[in-house]
Phi, psi and omega in degrees: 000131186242148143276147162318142200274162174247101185298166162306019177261175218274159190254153227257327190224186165259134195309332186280349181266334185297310187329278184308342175276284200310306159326295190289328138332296172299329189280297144000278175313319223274332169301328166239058193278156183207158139339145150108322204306166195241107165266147155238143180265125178245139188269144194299327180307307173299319171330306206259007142309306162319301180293346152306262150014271197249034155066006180255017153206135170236145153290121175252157194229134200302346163293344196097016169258178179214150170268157168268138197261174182225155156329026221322143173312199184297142151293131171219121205263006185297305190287013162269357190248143191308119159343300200268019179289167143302140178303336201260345162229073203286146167250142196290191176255151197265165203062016152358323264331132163280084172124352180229340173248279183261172171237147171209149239245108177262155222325319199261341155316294180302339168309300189299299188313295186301304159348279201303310230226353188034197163088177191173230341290127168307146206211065175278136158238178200258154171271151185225161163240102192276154141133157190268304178270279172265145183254137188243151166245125184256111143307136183288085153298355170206090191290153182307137164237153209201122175255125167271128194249147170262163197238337195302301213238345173068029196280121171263126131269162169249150187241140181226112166206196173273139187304318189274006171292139167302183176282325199305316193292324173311275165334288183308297163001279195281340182306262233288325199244007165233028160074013172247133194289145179324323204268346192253341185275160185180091197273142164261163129302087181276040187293128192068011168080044232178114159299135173196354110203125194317127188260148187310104175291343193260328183298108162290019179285141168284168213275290192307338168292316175294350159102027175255145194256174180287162205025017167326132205252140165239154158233144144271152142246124186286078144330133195120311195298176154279315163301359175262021165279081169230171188263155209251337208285011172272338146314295184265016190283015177316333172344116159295148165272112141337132176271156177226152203249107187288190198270166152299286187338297161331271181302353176267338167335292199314319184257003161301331164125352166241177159119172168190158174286185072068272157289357169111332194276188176251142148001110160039003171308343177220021162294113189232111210297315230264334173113251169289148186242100190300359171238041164271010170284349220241034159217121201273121184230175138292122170317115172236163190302179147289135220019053168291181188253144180252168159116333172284021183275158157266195205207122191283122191273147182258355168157075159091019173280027189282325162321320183292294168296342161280337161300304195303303181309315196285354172264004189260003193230032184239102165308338169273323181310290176294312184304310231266292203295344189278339190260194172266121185219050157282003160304335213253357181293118180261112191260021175256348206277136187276354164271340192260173188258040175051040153090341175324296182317302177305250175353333132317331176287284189301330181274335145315306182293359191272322187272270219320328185264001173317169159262142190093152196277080211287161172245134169226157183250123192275030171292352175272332155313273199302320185317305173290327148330307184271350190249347168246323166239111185275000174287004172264003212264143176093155198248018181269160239267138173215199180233141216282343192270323174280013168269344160282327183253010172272306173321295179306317193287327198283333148006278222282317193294298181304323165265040193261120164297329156327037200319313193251091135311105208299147168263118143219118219275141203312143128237189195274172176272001199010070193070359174291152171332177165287283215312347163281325163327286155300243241308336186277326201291280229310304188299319173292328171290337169280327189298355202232331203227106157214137193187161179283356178295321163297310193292341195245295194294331192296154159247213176182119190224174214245139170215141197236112174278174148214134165279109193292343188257294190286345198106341187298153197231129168219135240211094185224197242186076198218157186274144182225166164255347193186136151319060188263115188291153142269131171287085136326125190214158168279164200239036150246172148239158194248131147261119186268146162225128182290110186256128184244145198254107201309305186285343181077025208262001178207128180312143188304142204214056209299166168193166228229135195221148147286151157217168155271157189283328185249052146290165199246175182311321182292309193313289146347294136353295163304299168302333197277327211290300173329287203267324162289350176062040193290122152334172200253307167281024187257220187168145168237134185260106174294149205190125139311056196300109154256131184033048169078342256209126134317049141022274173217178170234150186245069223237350172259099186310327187240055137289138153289133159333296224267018144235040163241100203298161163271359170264344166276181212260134169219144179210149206209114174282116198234122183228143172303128163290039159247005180247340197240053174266188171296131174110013178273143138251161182269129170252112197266117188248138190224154184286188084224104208248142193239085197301162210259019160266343176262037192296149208056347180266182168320141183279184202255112172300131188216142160106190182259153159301145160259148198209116169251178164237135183212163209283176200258350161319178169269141179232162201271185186299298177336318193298304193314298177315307194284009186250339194267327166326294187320330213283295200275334170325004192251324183288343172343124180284152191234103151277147208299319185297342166292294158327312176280327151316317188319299176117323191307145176303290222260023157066343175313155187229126177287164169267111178208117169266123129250138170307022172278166188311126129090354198263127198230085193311152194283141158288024196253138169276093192260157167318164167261016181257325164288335226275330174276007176268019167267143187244150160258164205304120173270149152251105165271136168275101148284092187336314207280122163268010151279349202262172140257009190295118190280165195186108198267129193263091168286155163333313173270357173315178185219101166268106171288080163325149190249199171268019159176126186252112167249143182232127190285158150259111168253131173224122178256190177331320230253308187281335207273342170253032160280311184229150191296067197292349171330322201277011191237014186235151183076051150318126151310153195273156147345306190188131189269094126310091186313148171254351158254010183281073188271045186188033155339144142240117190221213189258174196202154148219183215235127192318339182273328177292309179323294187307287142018281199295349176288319176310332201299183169241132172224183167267136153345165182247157200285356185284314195262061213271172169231145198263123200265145196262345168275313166281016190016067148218163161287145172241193155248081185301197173239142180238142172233155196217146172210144169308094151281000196205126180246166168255154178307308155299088206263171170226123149291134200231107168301096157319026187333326210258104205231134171265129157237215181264297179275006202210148156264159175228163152240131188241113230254354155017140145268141167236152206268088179293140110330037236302323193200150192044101121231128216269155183208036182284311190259034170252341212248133174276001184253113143285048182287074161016042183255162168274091218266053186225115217220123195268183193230141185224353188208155156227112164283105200234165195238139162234143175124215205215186181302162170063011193185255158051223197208083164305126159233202172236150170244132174207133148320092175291096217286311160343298171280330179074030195228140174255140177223109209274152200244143190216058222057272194234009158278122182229141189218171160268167205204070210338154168293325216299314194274004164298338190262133194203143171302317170270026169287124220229349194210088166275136174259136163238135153268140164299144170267152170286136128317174183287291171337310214256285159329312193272004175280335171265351172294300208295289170357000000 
């Protein structure tokens, strides 16, 4: 992989004019959005280089400095792009982030930027407009890929288009590009390798409404052919179903684990709203007897739904949420509320749960699910990684809103309390909140807690009463993080050493610094330079002791060069030696890069090629391979091996004691000088070459078969991430806290934040009160939502906490401020947990099977059993809790 070379021309501006052309551009673009508009993906790296440069993000460091920026080199999009794409068509890499891997740029921005800056590859998308009741505007950044089977030749392509391309749109695509006529074509759905339904050539539905999911199989077929003799009756196969409505008795069969209907088939498996359910294939199952156990299915991921399928399992395990859904509850569908989605989710919902509860332990792909999904809330829309708690409360809301029995909503106008009890109080809120919300989302999930302003100058205290559905706790966390760093020794007198450091997180680059000193035992004259390695490369250097931590990600590579201040005295530059090794089918290109850079220092005179050479020799001399017979020729006792170098270009004598008949079979080291430092343009460094150092000169090392069994190049290769997250180390041993400390810090009293002031009705001003907040109302159903997860302006966190849960009695009696004598004691029946680190990482579930009394873990599309024991996890990220019944309660509900 090359950069494009960076001409020699004049810089067309200045950074304040580059600001301001690109501002104003942008404010443009931002005035006229329309369908159709032309955006480009820029990697965030080059990006915010830029933006440094021409002052439109700056760093601050608690002194009042700022670091210094440079110029950047060619826009360069290689590190968002797939390796194995074709070059003539590059593809991005998939799970990207937006703001944190690219930025996008529109069109007449990306005009300019490429002016200035030339480089690239360009990587344009379109803008679209999503959404059901309102419409939002997206760039489509990833567009449908579709693999197409010809049926003639059994022939594969890939199809690339817009999830809002039509079927019709569809058809012409492949017609045009397999030579065939429209009237004659004939597309399936081909999912899992499987006909399952024909698609409309006539239809204006998008590809995406129609339920084709990303890397997804279509087939054609040709009339006329020999494959096109297939049975049609899966075409016309249109038969409305009866719907059959079980019993309440019936759907609690169902999730106890027995029953079957009548006619033989099980409970509501082809039971449907819609009459055929055009995904009713789209479940792989086994045969099983009468009374297997249900409840067990998985749920197939279709491209990074795994967030999806971890909502769905803790919900497919909520016993009133599946009795309710088992049953028939097209009475409660409100398909007018201009909030709701005319009842589609829900029914979409319900008829999932309906296959996951099928008998036998099924896999089924929830696309008729993500379809209605994607078509009401378009932020799901599309496959990148999203977050399973918000993915709970849009799902509970969209829930409640589609069954709200409530057809009209009453105007009712809020009043104060004026000094009335609480318990009237609550009771007046929660009844005007049922009189607007009653659904079964409400009845089970919602709660209901108390919030206390105090006015910090008058004193006024005001007091209201609102419902919630979920719980978000903050995690007391610790304020360190651990960093791995590679230390590479500047003189070359010792192999490269990684180590593992405490820091505080939002500590600067010295901190850092100190600790590696520390754990490396660096001397009072040595010093160390931190630097970024990317794609083999020295990225950056971290040369401003009070840079901050926190915009050093745990997935990049840091290495830290350790040098004697003699080497790194005044008149000194740094010199960067990079890998490159050149396979012998690639013979004429650029060679190819591998390992980490090495990095010395040299005077800054001019110097010939021989110098360049003796410093890179000095570099590389620790990786020498040491063989045992060369040792034992040597004679040394004590196994030491000298160090002997010659310094002529490039040729470097073994520290092995050889013959001078092996000694002439050394081939020596090629060197190229790269002029440039953004470039890849080679310059062959001869002994006599003449180098004028810059403030920093690179030089490639190419290495073929003859050095790689001279030198170990291994030790220059695996750099470690910052910080590793396993996604099987679920059994950290780390620091812990407890579901109740949690509970506590949501509880506590604090001030407003100056963003959130309260407009006080006694001073008629904003103030910063103090607000405390208490539980008065619980749901049968609690959900805790673990904040894991922590945002600032430059920086994300995952906060890897383990918290100590209660799995069963956990009493909340004495948080709740309403004493009605109910029991406030709640078992734990689900977990959504998330591993890995930001912007990615992986969700499965933890659920209960209430019948067995047994935990299972759900994993897409993998389902397993699962100790009680082994469920408390560092990555528990979302708790279902049930109310337990009282003695009381219970038999009040016998008499009922």
């Amino acid at each position: 992989m090359t950069i494009p070379d960076s001409e020699s021309t004049e810089v067309p501006c200045t950074p304040e004019e580059e600001r301001r052309i690109v501002t104003e551009l942008n404010n443009e673009a931002e005035a006229d959005l329309k369908e159709g508009n032309l955006y480009f993906v820029i990697s965030n790296r080059w990006y915010t280089r830029w933006q440094r440069f021409v002052g439109l993000v700056t760093e601050e460091f608690p002194s009042g400095e700022t670091s210094e920026v440079t110029r950047p080199g060619p826009i360069d999009n290689h590190d968002i792009i797939d390796s194995e794409s074709d070059a003539s068509d590059p593809q991005l890499r998939m799970m990207l982030e937006e703001g944190v891997d690219y930025t996008l740029v529109p069109h007449e921005v990306w005009r300019k930027l490429v002016e200035w800056y030339k480089g690239g590859p360009p990587l344009p998308r379109k803008l679209i407009s999503q959404g059901f009741y309102t419409k939002s505007f997206s760039v489509e950044v990833y567009p449908l890929c579709l693999k197409l089977t010809d049926s003639r030749d059994e022939s594969t392509i890939i199809i690339r288009l817009s999830k809002q391309a039509s079927i019709g749109q569809l058809y012409e695509m492949v017609c045009a590009g397999r030579g065939v006529a429209k009237e004659k074509a004939r597309i399936w759905d081909y999912f899992e390798k499987k006909k399952s339904v024909l698609l409309d050539p006539s239809s204006e539905k998008s590809v995406e409404e129609s339920g084709l999911q990303l890397n997804q199989d279509i087939l054609l077929d040709v009339d006329g052919s020999a494959s096109s003799h297939c049975d049609m009756s899966l075409a016309g196969n249109e038969l409305a179903l009866v719907p059959l409505e079980p019993t309440k008795s019936d759907a609690m069969d169902i999730v106890r684990g027995g029953g079957t209907l009548s006619n033989g088939h099980s409970n509501g498996s082809k039971f449907s709203l819609f009459g055929r359910n055009a995904f009713e294939d789209d479940v792989s199952s086994s045969t099983f007897g009468k009374g297997e156990r249900r409840g067990l299915g998985g749920l197939q991921n279709l491209g990074n739904t795994c967030f999806m399928n971890s909502t769905l399992q803790c919900l497919a395990h909520t016993p009133p949420i599946v009795e309710y859904f088992l049953q028939d509850y097209s009475s409660d569908i409100n398909a007018e509320n201009p909030l709701g989605m005319r009842g589609e989710l829900a029914i979409a919902f319900g008829e999932l749960l309906r296959k996951l509860w099928s008998s036998g332990q099924n896999t089924v792909a929830p696309r008729a699910f993500k379809t209605k999904l994607a078509r009401f809330a378009p932020q799901f829309s599309g496959y990148n990684q999203h977050d399973s708690q918000e993915m709970l409360a849009f799902l509970l809301d969209g829930l409640h809103e589609d069954l709200n029995k409530v057809k009209r909503k009453p105007y009712i106008e809020a009043k104060d309390s004026d000094g009335r009890p609480d318990d009237e109080v609550a009771e007046e809120k929660w009844k005007y909140h049922k009189a607007r919300n009653d659904s079964v989302i409400v009845d089970v999930c919602q709660g209901q807690y108390k919030s206390t302003l105090v006015c910090p100058d008058c004193g006024k205290i005001s007091i209201t009463f609102d419902p919630f559905m979920y719980l978000s706790l903050p995690l007391p966390s610790s304020r360190t993080r651990s960093m791995t760093v590679t230390v590479f020794y500047g003189d070359g007198s010792h192999l490269p050493m990684p180590y593992t450091v405490t820091v505080p997180k939002d500590g600067s680059c010295r901190d850092l610094s100190n600790a590696l000193g520390t754990a490396c035992c660096l001397n009072n004259d040595e010093s160390l330079l931190l630097a970024e390695v990317y794609d083999h490369k020295v990225f950056k250097y971290f040369e401003n002791p009070l840079e901050l931590l926190n915009g050093i990600k745990d997935n990049e590579r840091i290495v830290a060069y350790r040098f004697n201040q003699m080497h790194k005295g005044p008149g000194k530059v740094k010199l960067e030696i990079l890998h490159g090794e050149q396979e012998k089918s690639d013979s004429g290109r650029d060679p190819k890069l591998f390992g980490t850079p090495l990095v010395t220092y040299i005077n800054k005179e001019p110097l010939s090629g021989s110098d360049i050479a003796a410093s890179i020799s000095g570099l590389l001399s620790p990786l020498r391979r040491v063989h045992l017979s060369s040792i034992v020729h040597s004679g040394n006792e004590n196994g030491h091996v000298p160090d002997v170098a010659d310094e002529s270009l490039g040729s470097v004598s073994s520290r092995d004691t050889e013959t001078e008949d092996n000694a002439g079979d050394d081939r020596e080291l090629s060197f190229s000088l790269l002029p440039d430092y953004h470039s890849f343009s080679l310059q062959p460094l001869e002994s006599d070459s003449v180098v004028n150092p810059g403030s920093v000169t690179k030089v490639l090392v190419k290495w073929n078969e003859k050095e790689h069994e001279k030198y170990d190049s291994s030790y220059l290769n695996d750099l470690p991430e910052v910080h590793k997250s396993s996604f099987l180390a679920k059994k950290a041993r780390q620091e812990e806290i407890s579901l109740f400390s949690c509970l506590e810090a949501f509880l506590a009293e604090e001030p407003l934040g100056p963003d959130d002031m309260w407009y006080c009705p006694g001073c008629k001003e904003h103030r910063q009160a103090n607000k405390k907040l208490d539980l008065w109302k619980l749901p049968d159903i609690l959900v805790f939502h673990l904040k894991r997860f922590t945002y600032s302006r430059y920086f994300k966190n995952k906060i890897d906490t383990l918290v100590n849960f209660p799995i069963h009695d956990l009493d909340l009696s004495k948080y709740v401020k309403n004493k009605d004598g109910q029991s406030y004691l709640y078992e734990l029946y689900a977990i959504s947990n998330h591993y890995g680190g930001l912007g990615g990482g992986h969700y499965t579930a933890y659920a209960k099977l209430m019948d067995e009394n047994k935990w299972y873990d759900f994993d897409d599309s993998r389902v397993s059993a699962v100790n009680e024991y082994e469920i408390k996890t560092p990555a528990a990220y979302v708790l279902f809790y049930r109310r337990v019944k009282s003695e009381s309660e219970t038999s009040d509900m016998k008499v009922d």
